[in-house]
N, C-alpha and C positions, 0 to 999 in steps of 0.2 A: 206466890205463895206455894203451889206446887210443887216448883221446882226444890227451892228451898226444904218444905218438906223433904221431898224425896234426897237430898243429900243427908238428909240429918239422919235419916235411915238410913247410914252408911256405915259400920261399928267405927269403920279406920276414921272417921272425919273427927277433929276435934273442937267442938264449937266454942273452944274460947280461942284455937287461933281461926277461925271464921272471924270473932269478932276482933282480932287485933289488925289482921289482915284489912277488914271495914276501915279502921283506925287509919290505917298506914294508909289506903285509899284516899279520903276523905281529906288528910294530910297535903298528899301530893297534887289532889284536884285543884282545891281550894281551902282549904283548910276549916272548913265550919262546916259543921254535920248538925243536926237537931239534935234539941236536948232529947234523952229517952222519955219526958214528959211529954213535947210535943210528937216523934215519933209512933209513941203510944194515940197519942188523944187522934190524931191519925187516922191510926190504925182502925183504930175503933169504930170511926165516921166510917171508913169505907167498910167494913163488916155489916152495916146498916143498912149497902148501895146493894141493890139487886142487881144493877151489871155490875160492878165489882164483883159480887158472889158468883154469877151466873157465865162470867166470859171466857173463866175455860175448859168447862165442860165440852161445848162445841170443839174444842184444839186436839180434845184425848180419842184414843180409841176408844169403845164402844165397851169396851172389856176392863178399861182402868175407872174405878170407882175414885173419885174426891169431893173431898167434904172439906170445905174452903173454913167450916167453922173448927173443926178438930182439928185443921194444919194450922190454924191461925195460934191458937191451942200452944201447938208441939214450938213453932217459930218464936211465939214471943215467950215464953218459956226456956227453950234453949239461947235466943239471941236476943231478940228485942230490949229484953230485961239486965244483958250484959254491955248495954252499949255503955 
């Protein structure tokens, strides 16, 4: 989620080719992605898990603030929503 985040804060990035790009991925993997219903419902379970929430706080510097609830926010907002 983070990471994520922090690209979406990027002006240049454009998150509908993120999410076509996902596409084209998913394609050449295997070709079956989850529906953005199950993606979502997902998603949502793990927002619930306190290590899900809590695991990368320990990863960051000490100085970089995240809020796994407010990137969750920003992610399924810009992408999750566009699958």
């Amino acid at each position: 989620m983070f990471d994520l985040q922090k690209a979406l804060e990027n002006p240049n990035l454009n998150p509908d080719n993120v999410v076509k790009c996902y596409h084209k991925y998913i394609e050449f993997s295997d070709g079956e992605s989850p529906s953005q219903a199950i993606y979502l419902a997902n998603m949502d379970e793990k927002m619930n898990e306190d290590i899900f929430l809590n695991d990368t706080q320990a990863l960051l510097r000490p100085s970089l603030h995240f809020n796994p609830q407010e990137a969750y926010k920003i992610v399924k907002r810009e992408l999750i929503e566009k699958i």
